[in-house]
Backbone as CSV, one residue per row, in Angstrom:
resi,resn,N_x,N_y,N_z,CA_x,CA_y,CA_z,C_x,C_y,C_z
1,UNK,7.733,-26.510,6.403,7.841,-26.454,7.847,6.901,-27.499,8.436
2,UNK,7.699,-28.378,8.756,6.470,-29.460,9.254,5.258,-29.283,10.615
3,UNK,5.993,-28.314,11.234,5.294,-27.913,12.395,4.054,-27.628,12.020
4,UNK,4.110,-26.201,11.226,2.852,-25.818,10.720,1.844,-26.825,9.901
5,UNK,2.728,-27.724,9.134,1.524,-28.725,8.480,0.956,-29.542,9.146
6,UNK,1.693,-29.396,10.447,0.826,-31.036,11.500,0.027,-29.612,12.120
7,UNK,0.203,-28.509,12.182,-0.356,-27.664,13.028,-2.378,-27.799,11.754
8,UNK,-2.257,-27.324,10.918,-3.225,-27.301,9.579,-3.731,-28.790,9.541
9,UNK,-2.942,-30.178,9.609,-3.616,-31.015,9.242,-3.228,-31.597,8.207
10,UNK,-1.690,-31.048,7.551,-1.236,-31.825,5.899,-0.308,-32.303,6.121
11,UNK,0.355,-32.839,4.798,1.403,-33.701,4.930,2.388,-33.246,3.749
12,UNK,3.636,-32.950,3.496,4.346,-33.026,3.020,3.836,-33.085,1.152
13,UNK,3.391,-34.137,1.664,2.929,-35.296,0.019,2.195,-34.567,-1.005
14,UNK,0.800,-33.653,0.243,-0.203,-32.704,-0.227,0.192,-31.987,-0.639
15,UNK,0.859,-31.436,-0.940,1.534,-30.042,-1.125,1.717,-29.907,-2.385
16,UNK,1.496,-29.002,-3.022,2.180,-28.364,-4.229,3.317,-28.061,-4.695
17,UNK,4.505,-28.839,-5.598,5.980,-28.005,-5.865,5.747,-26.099,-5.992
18,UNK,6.946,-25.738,-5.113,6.513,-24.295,-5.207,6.468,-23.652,-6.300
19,UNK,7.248,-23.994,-7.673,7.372,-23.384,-8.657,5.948,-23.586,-9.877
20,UNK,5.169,-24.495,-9.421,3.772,-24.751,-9.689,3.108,-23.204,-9.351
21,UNK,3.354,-22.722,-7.797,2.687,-21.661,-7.409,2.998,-20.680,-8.200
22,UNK,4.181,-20.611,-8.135,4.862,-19.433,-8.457,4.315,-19.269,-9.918
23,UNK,4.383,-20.219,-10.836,3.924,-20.058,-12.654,2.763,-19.418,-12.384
24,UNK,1.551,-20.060,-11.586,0.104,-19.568,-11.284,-0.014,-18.074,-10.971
25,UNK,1.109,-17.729,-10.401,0.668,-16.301,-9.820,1.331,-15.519,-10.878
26,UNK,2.323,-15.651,-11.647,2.666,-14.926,-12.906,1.471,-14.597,-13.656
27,UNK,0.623,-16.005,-13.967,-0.258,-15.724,-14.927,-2.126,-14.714,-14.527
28,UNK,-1.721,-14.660,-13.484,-2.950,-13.978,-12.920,-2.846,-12.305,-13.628
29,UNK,-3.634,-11.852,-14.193,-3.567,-10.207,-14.194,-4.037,-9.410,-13.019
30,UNK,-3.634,-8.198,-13.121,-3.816,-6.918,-12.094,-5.082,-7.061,-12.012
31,UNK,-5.878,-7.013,-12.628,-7.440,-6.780,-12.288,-7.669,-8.076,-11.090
32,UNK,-7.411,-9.032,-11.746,-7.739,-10.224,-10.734,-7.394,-10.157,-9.497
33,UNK,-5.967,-9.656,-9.330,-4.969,-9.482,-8.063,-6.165,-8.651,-6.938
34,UNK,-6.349,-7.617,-7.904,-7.234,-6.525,-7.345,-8.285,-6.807,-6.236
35,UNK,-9.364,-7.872,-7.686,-10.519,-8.347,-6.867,-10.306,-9.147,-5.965
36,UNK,-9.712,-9.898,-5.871,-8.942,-11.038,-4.793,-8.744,-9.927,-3.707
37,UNK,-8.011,-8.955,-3.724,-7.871,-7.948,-2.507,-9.064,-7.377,-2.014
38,UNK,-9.896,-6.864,-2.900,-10.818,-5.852,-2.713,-11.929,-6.842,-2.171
39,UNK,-12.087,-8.313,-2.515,-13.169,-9.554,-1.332,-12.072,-10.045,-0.599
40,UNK,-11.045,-10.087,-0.230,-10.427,-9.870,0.997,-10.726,-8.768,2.526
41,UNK,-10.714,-7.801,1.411,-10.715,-6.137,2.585,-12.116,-6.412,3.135
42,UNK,-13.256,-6.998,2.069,-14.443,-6.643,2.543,-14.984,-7.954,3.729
43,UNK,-14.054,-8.988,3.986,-14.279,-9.935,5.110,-14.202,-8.656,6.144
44,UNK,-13.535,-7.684,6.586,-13.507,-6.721,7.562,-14.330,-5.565,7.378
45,UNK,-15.154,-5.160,8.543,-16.104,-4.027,8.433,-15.046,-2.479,7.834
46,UNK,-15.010,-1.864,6.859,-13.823,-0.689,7.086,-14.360,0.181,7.467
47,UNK,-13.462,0.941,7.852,-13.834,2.264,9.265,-13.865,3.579,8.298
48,UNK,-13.715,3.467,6.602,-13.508,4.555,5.796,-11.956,5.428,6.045
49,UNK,-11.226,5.259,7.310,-10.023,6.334,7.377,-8.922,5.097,7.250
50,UNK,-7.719,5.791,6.255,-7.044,4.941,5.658,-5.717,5.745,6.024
51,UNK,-4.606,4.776,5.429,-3.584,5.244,5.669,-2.562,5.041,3.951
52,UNK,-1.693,5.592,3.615,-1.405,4.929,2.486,0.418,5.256,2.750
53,UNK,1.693,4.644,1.982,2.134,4.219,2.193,3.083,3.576,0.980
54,UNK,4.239,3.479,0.821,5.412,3.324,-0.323,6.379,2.797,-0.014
55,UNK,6.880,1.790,-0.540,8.679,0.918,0.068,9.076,0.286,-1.702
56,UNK,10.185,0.269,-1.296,10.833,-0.191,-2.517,11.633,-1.708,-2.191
57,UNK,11.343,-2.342,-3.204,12.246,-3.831,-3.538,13.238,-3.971,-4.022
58,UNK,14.205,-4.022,-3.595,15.700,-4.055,-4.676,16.011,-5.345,-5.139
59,UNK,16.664,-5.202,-6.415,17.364,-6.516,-7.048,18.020,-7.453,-6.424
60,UNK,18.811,-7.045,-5.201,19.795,-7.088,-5.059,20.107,-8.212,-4.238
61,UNK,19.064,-8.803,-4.163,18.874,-10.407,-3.269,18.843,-11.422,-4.420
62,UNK,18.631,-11.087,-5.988,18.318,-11.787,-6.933,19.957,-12.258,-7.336
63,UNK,20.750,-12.957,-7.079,21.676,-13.515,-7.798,22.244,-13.403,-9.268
64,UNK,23.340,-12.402,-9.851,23.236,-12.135,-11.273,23.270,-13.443,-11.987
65,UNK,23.711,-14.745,-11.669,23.906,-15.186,-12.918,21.882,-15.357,-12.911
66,UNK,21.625,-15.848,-11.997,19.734,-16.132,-11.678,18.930,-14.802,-13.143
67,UNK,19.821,-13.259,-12.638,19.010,-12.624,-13.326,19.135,-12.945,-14.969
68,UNK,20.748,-13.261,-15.630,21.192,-13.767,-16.389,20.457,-14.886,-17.117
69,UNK,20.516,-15.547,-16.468,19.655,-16.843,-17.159,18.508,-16.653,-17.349
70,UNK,17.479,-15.871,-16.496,16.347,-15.693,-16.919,15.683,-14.669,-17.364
71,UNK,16.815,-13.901,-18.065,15.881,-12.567,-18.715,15.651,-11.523,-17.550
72,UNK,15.518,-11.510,-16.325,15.411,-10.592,-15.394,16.036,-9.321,-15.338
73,UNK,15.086,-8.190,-15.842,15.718,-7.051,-16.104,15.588,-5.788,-15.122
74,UNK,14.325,-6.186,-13.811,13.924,-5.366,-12.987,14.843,-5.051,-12.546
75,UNK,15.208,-3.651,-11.627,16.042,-3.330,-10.776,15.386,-2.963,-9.331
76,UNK,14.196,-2.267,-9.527,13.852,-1.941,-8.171,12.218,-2.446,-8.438
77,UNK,11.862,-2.428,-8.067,9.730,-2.373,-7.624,9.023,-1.762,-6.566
78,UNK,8.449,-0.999,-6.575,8.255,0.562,-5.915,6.409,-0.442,-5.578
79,UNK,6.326,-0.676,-4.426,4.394,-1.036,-3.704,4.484,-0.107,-2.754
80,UNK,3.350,0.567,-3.226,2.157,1.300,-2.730,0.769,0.582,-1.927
81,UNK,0.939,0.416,-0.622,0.029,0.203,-0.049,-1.416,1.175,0.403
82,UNK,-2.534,1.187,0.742,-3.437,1.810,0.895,-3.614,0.511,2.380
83,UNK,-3.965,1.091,3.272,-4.375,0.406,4.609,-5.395,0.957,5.759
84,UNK,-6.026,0.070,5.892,-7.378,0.365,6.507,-7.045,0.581,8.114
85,UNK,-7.572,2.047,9.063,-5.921,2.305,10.082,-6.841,1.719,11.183
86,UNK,-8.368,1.100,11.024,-8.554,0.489,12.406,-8.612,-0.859,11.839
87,UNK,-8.939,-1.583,11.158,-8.774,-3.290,10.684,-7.246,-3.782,10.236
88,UNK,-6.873,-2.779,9.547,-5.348,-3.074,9.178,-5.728,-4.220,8.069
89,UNK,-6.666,-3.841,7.617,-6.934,-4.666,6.124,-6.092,-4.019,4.889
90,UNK,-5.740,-4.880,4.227,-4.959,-3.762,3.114,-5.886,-4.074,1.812
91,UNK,-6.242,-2.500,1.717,-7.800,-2.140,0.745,-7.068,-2.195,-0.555
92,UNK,-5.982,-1.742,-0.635,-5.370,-1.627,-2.452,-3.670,-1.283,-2.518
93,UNK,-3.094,-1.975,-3.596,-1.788,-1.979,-3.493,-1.616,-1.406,-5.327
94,UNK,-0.826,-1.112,-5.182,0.137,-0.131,-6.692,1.223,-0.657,-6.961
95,UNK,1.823,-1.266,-7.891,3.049,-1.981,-7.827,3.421,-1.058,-9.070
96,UNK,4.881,-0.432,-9.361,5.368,0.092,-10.440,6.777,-0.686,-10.565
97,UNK,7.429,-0.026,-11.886,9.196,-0.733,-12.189,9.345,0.793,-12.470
98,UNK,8.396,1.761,-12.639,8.636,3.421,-13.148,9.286,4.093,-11.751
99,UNK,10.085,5.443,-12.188,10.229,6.286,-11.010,9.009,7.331,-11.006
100,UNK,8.119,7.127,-10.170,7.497,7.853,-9.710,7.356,8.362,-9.315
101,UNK,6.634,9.717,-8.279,6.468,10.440,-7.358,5.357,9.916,-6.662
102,UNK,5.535,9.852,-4.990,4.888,8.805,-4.142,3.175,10.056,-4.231
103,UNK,3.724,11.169,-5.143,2.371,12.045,-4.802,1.693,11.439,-6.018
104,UNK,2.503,11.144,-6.597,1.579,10.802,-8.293,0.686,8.881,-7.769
105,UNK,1.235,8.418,-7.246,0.806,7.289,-7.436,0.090,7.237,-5.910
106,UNK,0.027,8.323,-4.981,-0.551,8.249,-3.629,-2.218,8.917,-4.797
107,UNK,-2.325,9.691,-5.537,-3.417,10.146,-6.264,-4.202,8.988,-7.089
108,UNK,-3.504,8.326,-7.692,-3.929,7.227,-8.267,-4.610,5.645,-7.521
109,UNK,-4.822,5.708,-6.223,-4.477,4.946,-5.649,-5.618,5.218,-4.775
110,UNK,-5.630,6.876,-4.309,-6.919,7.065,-3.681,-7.795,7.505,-4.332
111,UNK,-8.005,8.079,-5.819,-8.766,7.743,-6.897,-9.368,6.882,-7.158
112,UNK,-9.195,5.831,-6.795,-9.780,4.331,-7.113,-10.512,4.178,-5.897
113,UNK,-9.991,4.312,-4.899,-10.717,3.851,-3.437,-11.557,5.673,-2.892
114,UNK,-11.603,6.165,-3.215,-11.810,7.518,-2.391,-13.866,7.365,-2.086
115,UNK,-14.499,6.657,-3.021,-15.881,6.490,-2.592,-15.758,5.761,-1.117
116,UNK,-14.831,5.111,-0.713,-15.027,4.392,0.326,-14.114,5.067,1.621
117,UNK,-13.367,6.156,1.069,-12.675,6.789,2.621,-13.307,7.614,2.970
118,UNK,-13.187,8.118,4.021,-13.401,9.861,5.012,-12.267,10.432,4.788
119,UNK,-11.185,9.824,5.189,-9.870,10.283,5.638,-8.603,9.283,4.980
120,UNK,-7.878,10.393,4.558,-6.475,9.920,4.561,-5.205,9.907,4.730
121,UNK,-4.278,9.631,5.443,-3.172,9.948,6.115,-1.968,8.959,5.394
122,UNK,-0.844,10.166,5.410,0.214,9.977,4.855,1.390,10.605,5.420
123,UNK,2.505,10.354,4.709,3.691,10.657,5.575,4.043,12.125,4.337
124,UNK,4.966,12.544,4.920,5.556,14.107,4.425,5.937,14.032,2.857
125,UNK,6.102,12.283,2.145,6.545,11.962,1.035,5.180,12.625,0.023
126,UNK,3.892,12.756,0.540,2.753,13.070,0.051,2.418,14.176,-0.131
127,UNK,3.351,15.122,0.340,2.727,16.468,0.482,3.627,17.244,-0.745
128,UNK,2.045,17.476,-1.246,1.431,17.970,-2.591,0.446,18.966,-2.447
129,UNK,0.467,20.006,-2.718,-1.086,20.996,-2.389,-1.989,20.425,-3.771
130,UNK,-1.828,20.331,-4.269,-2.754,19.703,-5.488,-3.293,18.120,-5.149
131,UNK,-2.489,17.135,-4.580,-3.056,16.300,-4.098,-4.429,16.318,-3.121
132,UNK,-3.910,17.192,-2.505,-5.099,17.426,-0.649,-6.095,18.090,-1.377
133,UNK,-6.183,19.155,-2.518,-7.009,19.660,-3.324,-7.981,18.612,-4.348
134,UNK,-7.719,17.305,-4.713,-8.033,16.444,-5.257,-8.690,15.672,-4.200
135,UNK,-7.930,15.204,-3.406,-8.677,14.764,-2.207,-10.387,15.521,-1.846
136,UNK,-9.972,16.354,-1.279,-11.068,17.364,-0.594,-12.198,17.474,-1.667
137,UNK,-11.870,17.206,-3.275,-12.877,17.284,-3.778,-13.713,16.089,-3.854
138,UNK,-12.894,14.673,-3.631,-13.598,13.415,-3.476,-14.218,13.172,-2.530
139,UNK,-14.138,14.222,-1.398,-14.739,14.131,-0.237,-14.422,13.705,1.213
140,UNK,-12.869,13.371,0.566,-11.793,12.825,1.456,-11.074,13.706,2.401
141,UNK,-10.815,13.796,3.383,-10.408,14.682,4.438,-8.917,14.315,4.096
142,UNK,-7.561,14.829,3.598,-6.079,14.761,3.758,-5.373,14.876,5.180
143,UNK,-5.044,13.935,5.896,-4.188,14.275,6.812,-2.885,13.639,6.544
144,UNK,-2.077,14.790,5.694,-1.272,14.909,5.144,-0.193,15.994,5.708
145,UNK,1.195,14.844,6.714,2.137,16.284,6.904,2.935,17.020,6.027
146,UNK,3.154,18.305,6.196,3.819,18.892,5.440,5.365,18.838,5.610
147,UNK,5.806,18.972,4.546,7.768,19.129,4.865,8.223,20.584,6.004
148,UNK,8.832,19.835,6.781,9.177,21.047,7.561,10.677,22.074,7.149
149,UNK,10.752,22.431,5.944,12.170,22.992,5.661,11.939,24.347,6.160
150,UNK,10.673,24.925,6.073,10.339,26.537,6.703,9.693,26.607,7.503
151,UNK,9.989,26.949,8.704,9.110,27.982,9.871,7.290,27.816,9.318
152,UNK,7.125,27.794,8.354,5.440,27.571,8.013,4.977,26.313,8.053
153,UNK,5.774,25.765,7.287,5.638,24.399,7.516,5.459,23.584,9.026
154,UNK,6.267,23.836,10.082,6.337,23.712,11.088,4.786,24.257,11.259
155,UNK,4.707,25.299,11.838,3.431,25.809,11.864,1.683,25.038,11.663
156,UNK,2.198,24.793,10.063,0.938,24.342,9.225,0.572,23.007,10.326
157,UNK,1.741,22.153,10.502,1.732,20.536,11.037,1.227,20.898,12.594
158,UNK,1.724,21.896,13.336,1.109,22.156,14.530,-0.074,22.158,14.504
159,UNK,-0.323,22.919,14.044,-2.398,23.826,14.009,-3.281,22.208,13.495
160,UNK,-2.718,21.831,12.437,-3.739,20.618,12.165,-3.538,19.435,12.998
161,UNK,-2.506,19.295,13.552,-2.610,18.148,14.273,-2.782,18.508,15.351
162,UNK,-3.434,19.583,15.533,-3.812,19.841,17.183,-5.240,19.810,17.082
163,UNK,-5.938,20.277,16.054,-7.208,20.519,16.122,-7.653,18.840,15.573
164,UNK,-6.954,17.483,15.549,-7.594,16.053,15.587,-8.034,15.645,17.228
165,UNK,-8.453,15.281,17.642,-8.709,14.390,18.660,-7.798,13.391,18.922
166,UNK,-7.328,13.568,20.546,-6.442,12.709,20.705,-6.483,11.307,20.808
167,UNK,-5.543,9.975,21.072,-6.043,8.845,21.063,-6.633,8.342,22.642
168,UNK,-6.458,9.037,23.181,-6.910,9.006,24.669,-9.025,9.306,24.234
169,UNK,-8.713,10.494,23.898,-10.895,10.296,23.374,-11.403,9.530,22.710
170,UNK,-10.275,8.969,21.705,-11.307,7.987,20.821,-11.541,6.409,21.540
């Protein structure tokens, strides 16, 4: 995009072939990915309350003969984000090719980061009583909704989200 390179200051010439990049970032391992994230997050002060978070990648933009020729056997890729809910830094990511449960890998995920939260909030995909029990023992507060299929459920999501502070006080 030339805009942006006269916008930065480069030229065309400077540039790297993309498939240069692309080899480079194959060869990096998870740990590295990690630390690269984890002195990323820490350019931003974090507020400890997090949010975490699951989407899936499908094949299905990949061209078969593309997957064909190159051995490409993935079908889906399941990232797990962890996100910081006042910087919007993203503290840690989970990448799987497994079917998981978003409770199994929402545990794994704040396991790793839980010295550094208060709080953590998730969507209804999370709700696990053994999770919020794991939580609470790391010291982590779960604000975690529950599935509403029963009258309790309903209930449970009332009472706790009434007794947070609204965004009008904070």
């Amino acid at each position: 995009m030339p805009q942006i390179l006269g916008e930065i200051g480069l030229d065309a010439a400077d540039l790297l072939h993309h498939s240069t990049l692309v080899k480079w970032f194959d060869r990096i391992k998870t740990a590295l990915w990690r630390l690269l994230l984890r002195l990323s997050a820490q350019l931003h002060d974090p507020s400890g309350h997090a949010a975490i978070d699951a989407t899936f990648f499908d094949r299905e933009n990949a061209s078969k003969h593309y997957c064909r020729r190159t051995n490409y056997r993935v079908q889906t890729l399941k990232a797990t984000a962890l996100v910081d809910t006042e910087t919007q830094a993203v503290l840690d990511v989970h990448c799987t090719t497994k079917k998981r449960h978003d409770t199994q890998l929402g545990w794994q995920v704040a396991h790793r980061n839980a010295g550094d939260l208060a709080s953590l909030a998730a969507d209804k995909g999370y709700d696990w009583m053994e999770l919020r029990e794991k939580l609470r023992e790391e010291g982590v507060r779960p604000l975690i909704k529950q599935r509403e299929s029963h009258p309790i459920g309903h209930a449970h999501n009332a009472r706790r989200w009434a007794s947070l502070p609204s965004t009008s006080d904070v």
